[in-house]
Each structure stands twice: as C-alpha cells, then as structure tokens.
RODO-2510 file (C-alpha; in nm, 4 decimals, decimal comma):
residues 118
     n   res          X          Y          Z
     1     x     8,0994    19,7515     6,1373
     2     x     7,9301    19,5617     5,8565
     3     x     7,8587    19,2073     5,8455
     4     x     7,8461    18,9590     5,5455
     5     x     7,6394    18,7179     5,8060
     6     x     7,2276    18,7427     5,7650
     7     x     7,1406    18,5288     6,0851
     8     x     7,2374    18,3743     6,3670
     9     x     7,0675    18,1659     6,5843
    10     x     7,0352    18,2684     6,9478
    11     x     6,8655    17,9554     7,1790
    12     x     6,4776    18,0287     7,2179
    13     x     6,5397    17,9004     7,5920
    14     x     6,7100    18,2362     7,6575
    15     x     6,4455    18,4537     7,6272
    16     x     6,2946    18,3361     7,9500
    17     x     6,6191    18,3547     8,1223
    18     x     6,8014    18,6293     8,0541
    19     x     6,7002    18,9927     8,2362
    20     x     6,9419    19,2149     8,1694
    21     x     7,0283    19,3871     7,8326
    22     x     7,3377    19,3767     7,8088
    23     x     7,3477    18,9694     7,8697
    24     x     7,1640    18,9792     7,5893
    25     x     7,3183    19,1893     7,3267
    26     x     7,6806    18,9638     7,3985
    27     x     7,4509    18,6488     7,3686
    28     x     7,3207    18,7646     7,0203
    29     x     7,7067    18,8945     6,9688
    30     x     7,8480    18,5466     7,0538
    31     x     7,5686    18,3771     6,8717
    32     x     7,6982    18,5560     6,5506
    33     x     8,0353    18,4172     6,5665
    34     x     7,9139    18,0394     6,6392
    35     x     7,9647    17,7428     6,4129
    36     x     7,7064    17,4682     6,3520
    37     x     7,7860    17,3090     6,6574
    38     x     7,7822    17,6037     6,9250
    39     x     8,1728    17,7331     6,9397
    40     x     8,3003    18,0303     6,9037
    41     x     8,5916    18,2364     7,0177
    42     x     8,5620    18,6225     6,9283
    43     x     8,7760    18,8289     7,1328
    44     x     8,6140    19,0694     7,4561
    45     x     8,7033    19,3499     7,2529
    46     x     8,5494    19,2279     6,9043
    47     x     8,1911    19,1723     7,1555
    48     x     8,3070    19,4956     7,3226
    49     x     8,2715    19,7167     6,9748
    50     x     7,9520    19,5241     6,8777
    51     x     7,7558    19,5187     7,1148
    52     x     7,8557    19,9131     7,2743
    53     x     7,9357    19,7540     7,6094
    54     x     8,2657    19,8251     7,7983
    55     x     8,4721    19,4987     7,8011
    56     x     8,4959    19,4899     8,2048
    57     x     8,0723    19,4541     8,1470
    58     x     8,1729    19,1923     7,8494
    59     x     8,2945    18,9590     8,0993
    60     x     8,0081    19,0210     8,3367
    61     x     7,7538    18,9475     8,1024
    62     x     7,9698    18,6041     7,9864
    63     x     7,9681    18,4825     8,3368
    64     x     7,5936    18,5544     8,4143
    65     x     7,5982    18,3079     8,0614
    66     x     7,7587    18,1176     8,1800
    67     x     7,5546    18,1156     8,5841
    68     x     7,2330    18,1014     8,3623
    69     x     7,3563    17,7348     8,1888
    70     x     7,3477    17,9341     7,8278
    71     x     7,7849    17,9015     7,7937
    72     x     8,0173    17,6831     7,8693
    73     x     8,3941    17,7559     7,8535
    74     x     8,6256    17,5411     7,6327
    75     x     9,0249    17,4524     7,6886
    76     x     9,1941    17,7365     7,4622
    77     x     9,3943    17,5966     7,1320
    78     x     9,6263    17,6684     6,8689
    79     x     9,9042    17,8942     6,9708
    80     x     9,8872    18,2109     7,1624
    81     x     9,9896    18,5335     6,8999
    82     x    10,2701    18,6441     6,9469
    83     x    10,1668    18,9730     7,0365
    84     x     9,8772    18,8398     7,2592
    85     x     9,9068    18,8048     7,6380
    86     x     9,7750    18,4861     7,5937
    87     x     9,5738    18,2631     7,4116
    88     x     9,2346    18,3472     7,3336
    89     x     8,8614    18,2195     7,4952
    90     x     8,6524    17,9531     7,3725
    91     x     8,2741    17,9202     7,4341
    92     x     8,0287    17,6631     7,3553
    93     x     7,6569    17,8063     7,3034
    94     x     7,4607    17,5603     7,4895
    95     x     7,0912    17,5397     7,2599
    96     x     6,9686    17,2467     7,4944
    97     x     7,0116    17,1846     7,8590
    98     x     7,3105    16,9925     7,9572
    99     x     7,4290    16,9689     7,5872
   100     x     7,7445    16,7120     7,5311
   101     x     8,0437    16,8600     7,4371
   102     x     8,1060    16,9780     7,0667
   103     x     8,4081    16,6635     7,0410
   104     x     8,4598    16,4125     7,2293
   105     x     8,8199    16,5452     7,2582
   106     x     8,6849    16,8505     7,4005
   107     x     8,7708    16,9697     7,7091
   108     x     8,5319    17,2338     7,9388
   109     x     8,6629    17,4448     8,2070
   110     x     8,5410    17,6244     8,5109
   111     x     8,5411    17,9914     8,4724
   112     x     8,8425    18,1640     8,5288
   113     x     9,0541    17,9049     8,4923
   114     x     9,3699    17,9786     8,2937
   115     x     9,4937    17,6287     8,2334
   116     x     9,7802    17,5435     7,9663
   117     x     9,7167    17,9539     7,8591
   118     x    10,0767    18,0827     7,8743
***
C-alpha cells in the first residue's frame, strides 16, 4: 500500500527502549497516522497490513508501548460504525516523559478498559 505521507516522526527516546522488532515497526506504523499533537487511531488491522505482523502480535507490541511509557490510551469518540463491534482505539504518542494530555477534555484509560465502547 502506497502512502501520500513523506515522514513521520517516531520519539528519539525510543530507540533506547524498545528491543523487539516488531514493537518497533507498529511504533513507526502508529507514528505515521499521528497528528501534531501525538493521536492517532488506525485500526489493528490497518497496523496489521503495514507493518506484516499478525494482529494478535499488534496488540502485544501496543501494550509493551504502552509498559515502555511510549503510548497512552485515550477514551474512544464519535460513534461506533455501524458495522463495527465497537468503537475504535485511540492512542496518544508520548514524545516526552509524562507528557500532558493532548486536551484538557481528554480522558486516558488503563489498558483494556472498554469504558462507554458499546
């Protein structure tokens, strides 16, 4: 798949942290679909067909992210598709330690949590 995009920027602090390849291809995969501010929301399977890596290892590598202090997980919004089973991740690409949140209205969540989804 082709991409109009001619950078992204991935934070330099994850080169020291990250071991493992794969956590690094969805980090430079998730890094492609941020805005200015860190957040993105591409789908497992979208990260899935870029990167080569089976979405069950997808999630892996976004919760070793997310271990390693690179992600945090934002409160899902908009409505769900129709089609969808429900709505849709958010992350926030964290470029400095401890970064604040993207809006004040923001909202983070602990992994897993499926809060407000349905």
């Amino acid at each position: 798949m082709t991409d109009a995009r001619r950078y992204s920027i991935i934070p330099i602090r994850a080169v020291g942290m990250i071991t493992r390849g794969r956590t690094w291809r969805v980090l430079a995969a998730l890094c492609a679909h941020c805005s200015p501010r860190g957040v993105c929301y591409p789908n497992q399977s979208t990260l899935s067909e870029m990167t080569g890596i089976d979405q069950a290892n997808v999630s892996r590598a976004i919760r070793e992210l997310y271990d390693l202090g690179l992600l945090r997980y934002l409160m899902p919004i908009g409505k769900k598709h129709p089609k969808a089973f429900m709505r849709g991740n958010r992350y926030q690409i964290l470029y400095e330690p401890h970064a604040p949140l993207p809006d004040p209205r923001e909202i983070e969540l602990p992994p897993g949590a499926r809060t407000n989804r349905w």
